[in-house]
C-alpha positions in Angstrom: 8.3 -55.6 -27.8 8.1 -59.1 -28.1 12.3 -59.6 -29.4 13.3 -57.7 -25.8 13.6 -60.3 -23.1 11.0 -59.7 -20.3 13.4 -59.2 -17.4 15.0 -56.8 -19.4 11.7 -55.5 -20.2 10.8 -55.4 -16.6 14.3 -53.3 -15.8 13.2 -50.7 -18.5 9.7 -50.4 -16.8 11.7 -50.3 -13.5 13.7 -47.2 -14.6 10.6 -45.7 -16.2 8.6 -45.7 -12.9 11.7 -44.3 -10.8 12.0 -41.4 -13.2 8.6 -41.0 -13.1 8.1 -41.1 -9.6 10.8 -38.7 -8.9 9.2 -36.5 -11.2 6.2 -36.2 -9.4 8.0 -35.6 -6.2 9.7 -32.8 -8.1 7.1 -31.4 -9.6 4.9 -31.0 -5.6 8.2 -29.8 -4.2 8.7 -27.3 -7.4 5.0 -25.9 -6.7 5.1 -25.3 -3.5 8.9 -23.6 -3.7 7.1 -21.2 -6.4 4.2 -20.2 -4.2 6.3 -19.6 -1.0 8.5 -17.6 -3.6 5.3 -15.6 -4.7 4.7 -14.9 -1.4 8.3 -13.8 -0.6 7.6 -11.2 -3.2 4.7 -10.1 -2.3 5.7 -9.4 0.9 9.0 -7.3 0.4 7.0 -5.9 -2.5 4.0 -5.0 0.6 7.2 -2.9 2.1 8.9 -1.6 -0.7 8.3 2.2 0.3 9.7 1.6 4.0 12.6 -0.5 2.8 13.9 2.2 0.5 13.1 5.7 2.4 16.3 6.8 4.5 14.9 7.3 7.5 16.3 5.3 10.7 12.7 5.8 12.5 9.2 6.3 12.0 7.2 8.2 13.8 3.2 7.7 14.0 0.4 7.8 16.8 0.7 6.3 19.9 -0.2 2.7 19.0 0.1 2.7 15.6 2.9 0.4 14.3 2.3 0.0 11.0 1.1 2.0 7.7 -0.5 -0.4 5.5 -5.0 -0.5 6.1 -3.3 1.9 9.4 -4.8 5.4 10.7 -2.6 7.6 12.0 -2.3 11.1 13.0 0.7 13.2 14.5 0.4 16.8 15.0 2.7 19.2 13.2 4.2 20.7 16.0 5.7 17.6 17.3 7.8 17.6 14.2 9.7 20.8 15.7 10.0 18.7 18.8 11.4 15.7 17.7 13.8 18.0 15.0 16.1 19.5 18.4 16.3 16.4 20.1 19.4 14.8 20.4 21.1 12.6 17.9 18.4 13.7 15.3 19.3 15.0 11.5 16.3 15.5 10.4 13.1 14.9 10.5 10.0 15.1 7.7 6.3 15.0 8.2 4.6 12.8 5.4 0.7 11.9 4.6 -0.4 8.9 3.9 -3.5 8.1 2.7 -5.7 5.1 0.9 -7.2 5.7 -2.4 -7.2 4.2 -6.1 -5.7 5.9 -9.7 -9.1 5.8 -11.6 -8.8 6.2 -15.8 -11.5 5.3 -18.0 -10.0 2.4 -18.8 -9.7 1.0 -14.9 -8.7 1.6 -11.6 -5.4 0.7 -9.5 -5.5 0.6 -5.1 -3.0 3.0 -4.4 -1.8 5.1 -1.2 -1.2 8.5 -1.7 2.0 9.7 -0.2 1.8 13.6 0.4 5.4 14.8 0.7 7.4 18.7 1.7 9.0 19.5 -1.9 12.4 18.9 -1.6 11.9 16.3 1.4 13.1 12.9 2.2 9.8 11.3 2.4 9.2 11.2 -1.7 10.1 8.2 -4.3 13.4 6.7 -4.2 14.5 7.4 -7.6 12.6 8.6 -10.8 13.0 6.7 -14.3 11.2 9.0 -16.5 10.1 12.8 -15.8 10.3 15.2 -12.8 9.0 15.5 -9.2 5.7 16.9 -8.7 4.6 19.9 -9.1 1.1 21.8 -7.7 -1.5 19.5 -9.5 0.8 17.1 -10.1 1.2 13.2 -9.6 4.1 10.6 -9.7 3.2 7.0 -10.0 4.9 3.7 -10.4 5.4 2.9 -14.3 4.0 -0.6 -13.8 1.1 1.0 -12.4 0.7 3.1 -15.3 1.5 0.5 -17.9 -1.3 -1.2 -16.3 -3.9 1.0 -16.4 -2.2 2.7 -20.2 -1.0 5.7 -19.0 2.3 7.8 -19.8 3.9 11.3 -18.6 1.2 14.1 -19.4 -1.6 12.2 -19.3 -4.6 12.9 -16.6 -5.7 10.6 -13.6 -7.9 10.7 -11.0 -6.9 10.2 -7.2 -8.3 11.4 -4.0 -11.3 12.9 -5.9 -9.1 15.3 -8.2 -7.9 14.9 -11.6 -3.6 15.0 -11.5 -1.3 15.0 -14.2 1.6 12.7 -14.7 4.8 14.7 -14.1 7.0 11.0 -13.8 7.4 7.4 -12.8 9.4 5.9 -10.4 9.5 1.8 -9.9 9.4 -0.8 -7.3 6.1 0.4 -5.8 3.3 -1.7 -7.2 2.3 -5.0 -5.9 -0.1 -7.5 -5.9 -2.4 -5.6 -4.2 -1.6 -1.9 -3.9 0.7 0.8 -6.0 1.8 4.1 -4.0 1.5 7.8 -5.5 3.1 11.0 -4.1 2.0 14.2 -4.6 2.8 17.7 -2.4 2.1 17.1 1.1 0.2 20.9 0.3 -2.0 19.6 -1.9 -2.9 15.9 -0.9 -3.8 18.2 2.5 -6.0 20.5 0.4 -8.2 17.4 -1.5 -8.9 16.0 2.4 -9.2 19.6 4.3 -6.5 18.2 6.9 -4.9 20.9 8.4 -1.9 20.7 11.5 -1.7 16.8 11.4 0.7 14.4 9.2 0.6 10.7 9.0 3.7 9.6 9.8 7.1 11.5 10.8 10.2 10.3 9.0 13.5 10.5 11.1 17.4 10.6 10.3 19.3 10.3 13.0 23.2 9.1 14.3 23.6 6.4 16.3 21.5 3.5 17.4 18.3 3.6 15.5 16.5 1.7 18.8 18.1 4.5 21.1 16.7 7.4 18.9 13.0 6.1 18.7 13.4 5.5 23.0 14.7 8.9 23.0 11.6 10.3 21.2 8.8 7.9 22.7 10.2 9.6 26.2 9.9 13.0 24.9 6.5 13.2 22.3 4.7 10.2 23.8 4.4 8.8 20.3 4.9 5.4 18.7 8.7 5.2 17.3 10.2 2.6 16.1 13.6 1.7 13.6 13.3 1.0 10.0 13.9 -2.5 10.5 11.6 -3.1 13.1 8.8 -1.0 11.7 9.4 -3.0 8.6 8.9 -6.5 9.8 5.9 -5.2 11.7 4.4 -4.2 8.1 5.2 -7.5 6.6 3.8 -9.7 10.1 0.3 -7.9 9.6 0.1 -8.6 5.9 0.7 -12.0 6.5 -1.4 -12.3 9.3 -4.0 -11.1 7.0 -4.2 -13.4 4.3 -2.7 -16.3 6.4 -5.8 -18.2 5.7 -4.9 -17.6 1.5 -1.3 -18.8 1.7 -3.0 -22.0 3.1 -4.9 -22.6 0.8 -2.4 -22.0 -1.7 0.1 -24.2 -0.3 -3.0 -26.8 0.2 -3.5 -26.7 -3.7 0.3 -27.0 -4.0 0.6 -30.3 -2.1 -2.9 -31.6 -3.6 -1.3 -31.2 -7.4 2.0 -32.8 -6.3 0.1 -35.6 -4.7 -2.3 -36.2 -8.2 0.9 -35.8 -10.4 2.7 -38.6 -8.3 -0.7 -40.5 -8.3 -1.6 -40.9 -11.9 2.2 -41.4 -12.1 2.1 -44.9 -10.4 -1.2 -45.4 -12.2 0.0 -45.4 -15.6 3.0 -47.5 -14.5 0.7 -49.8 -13.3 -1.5 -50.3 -16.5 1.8 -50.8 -18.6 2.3 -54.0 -16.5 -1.0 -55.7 -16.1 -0.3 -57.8 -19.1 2.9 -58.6 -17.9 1.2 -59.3 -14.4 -1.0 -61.1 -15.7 1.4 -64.0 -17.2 3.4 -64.0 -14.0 0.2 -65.0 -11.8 -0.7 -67.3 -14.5 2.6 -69.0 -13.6 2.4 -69.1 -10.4 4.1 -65.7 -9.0 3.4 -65.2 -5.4 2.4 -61.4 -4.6 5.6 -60.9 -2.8 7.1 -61.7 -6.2 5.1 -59.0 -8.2 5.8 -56.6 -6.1 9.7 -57.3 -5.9 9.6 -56.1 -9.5 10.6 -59.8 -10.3 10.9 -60.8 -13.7 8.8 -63.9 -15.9 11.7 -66.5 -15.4 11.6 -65.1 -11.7 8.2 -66.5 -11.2 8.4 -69.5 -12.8 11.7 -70.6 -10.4 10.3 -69.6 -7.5 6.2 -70.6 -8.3 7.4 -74.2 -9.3 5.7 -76.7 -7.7 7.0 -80.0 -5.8 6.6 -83.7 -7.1 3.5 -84.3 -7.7 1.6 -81.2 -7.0 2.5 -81.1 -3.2 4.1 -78.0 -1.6 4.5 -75.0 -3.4 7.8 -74.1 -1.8 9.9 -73.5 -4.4 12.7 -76.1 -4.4 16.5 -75.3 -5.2 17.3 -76.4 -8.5 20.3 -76.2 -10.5 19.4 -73.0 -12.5 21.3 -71.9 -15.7 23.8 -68.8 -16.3 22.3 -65.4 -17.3 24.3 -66.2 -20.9 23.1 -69.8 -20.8 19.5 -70.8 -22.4 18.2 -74.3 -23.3 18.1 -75.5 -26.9 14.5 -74.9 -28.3 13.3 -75.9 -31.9 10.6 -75.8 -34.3 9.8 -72.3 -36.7 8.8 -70.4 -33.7 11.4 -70.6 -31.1 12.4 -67.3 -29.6 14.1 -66.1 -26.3 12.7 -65.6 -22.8 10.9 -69.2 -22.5 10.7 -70.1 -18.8 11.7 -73.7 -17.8 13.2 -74.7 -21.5 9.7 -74.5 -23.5 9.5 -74.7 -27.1 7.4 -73.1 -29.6 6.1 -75.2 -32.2 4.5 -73.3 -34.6 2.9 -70.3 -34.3 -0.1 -69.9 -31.3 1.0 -72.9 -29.7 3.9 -74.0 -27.2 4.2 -76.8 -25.7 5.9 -77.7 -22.3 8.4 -80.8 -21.2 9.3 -81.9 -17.6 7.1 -81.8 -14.2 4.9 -78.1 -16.1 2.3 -80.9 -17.7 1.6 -81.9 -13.7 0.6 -78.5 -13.2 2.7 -74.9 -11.8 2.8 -74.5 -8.3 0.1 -77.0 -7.6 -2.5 -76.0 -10.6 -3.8 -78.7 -12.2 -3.0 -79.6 -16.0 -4.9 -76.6 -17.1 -2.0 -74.5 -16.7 -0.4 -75.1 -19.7 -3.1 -73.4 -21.9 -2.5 -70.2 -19.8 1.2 -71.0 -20.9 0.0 -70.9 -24.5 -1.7 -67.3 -23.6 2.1 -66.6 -23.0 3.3 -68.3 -25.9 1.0 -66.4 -28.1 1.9 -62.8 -27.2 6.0 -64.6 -27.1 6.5 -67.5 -29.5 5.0 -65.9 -32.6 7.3 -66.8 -35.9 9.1 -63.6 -37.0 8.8 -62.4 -40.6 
């Protein structure tokens, strides 16, 4: 450290800061990206069911506009009523109800989806087994890696023990997984009898238009996949608003320490350095310019005789150019054409014995603190 030239030091501790500093900015910037991306997840996770069922509407109880923590119940014979009305393909009655898959092992929050075999209102797509069967469950393979379960294997839901008959994917999230069984039987283990959940619609045409159409004729809540969707999504988020706060709270805190101890440290790697320049004479201005030793030492210079501590232009040499020094321990750097004359000591020529920037004599043993750390021999 001592061979490098302290301004050249002082542009390496420069660059080290900068990158730091940027660092830290990155760093807050990268946590709170990843938690808004979390959440982003979560919530088309939260939707996953609606987003990939084919209806165009949904169909629930007059003020009911959502399914997730929802109650809602529509009577079965509306489903014949909504089937002949105008633009519609088809329409499919569905259960929905909250429970958890319980193993000895754990438990997973899941809704149970009761579905017509054969229906539209079952899981998207299957990766391993077969729909269900009378007894029989199909649950998300994430949710049954989680709680160690495979195709055959017994769990509990609803009160009733099921048996595994497949896995589909996409329908576990951070909170909840979903599991259909026979709209029969998921009406058998709660004794409903001529009600559904929810009514899922096909239709042609304006999805908005169809769910006006069949408002005006059941006098029950409809609205478009989209829209029914986004309502799903602005209740979850409404719900754990206060959470995503604090998360994003915690984000900004992190970002803020990281970029704190950052400066820190970059400060204690130049209180030494500091040090010397204030010794000299630097003005605070001058520290915190970044400026370098011979910096401070041109512009802390004093006047004749210890008056003003203005610095005065002077004729000052080329960034190539240095003043002759002598003895066993010259070295570079040397403010104001010092010499070192052995090691531990330096001595000074020219208006620094009358003091720097109006100290008196004194000054020059802080010089020799300098001199010390800057003049030893080498080798």
């Amino acid at each position: 450290m001592n061979g490098v030239p302290i301004g050249r030091r002082n542009l390496f501790s420069d660059r080290r800061r900068a990158v730091l500093g940027i660092a830290g900015v990155g760093v807050a910037l990268l946590l709170v990206l990843l938690l808004g991306a979390i959440v982003d997840g979560a919530m088309r996770q939260v939707t996953r069911y609606i987003d990939t069922a084919p209806a165009d509407v949904f169909v629930a109880q007059r003020g009911v506009t959502n399914m997730h923590m929802a109650s809602s119940a529509v009577p079965l014979a509306d489903v014949g009523q909504i089937r002949a009305l105008p633009g519609v393909t088809w329409a499919d009655p569905i259960l929905y109800l909250p429970d958890a898959l319980a193993t000895p092992t754990g438990r997973q929050i899941a809704y149970a989806v009761g579905y017509v075999p054969g229906g539209r209102g079952g899981p998207a797509s299957l990766v391993q087994g077969r729909p269900p069967g009378a007894g029989q469950v199909v649950i998300d393979q994430r949710a049954a890696g989680n709680l160690g379960l495979k195709l055959g294997d017994p769990v509990r839901l609803l009160g009733r023990d099921w048996r595994i008959s497949g896995l589909t994917t996409g329908l576990t999230n951070l909170a909840s997984a979903v599991a259909f069984v026979r709209f029969s039987d998921l009406a058998g283990a709660r004794g409903l009898t001529g009600i559904a959940s929810y009514v899922l619609v096909g239709g042609q045409g304006d999805p908005a238009l169809l769910a006006r159409r069949i408002e005006a004729a059941t006098g029950l809540s409809a609205l478009g996949k989209a829209e029914f969707s986004a309502q799903e999504r602005a209740l979850v988020r409404d719900m754990s608003a206060q959470l995503l706060q604090i998360m994003n709270l915690a984000g900004y805190l992190i970002g803020l320490a990281v970029i704190g101890l950052t400066l820190y440290a970059a400060t204690l790697s130049r209180l030494r350095e500091v040090g010397v320049m204030k010794a000299l004479g630097a003005r605070p201005w001058q520290l915190g310019a970044g400026r370098g030793f011979p910096g401070a030492m041109d512009g802390g210079r004093s006047g004749r005789g210890g008056g003003s501590a203005r610095a005065r232009p002077r004729r000052r040499p080329g960034p190539h150019r240095r003043e002759r020094a002598s003895g066993p321990g010259a070295g570079p750097g040397r403010p104001g054409g010092g010499r070192c004359d052995g090691p531990g000591r330096a001595r000074r020529r020219g208006p620094a014995h009358q003091g720097v920037a109006g100290r008196p004599r004194n000054s020059v043993q802080e010089v020799a603190i300098w001199a010390d750390t800057h003049c030893a021999p080498r080798g």
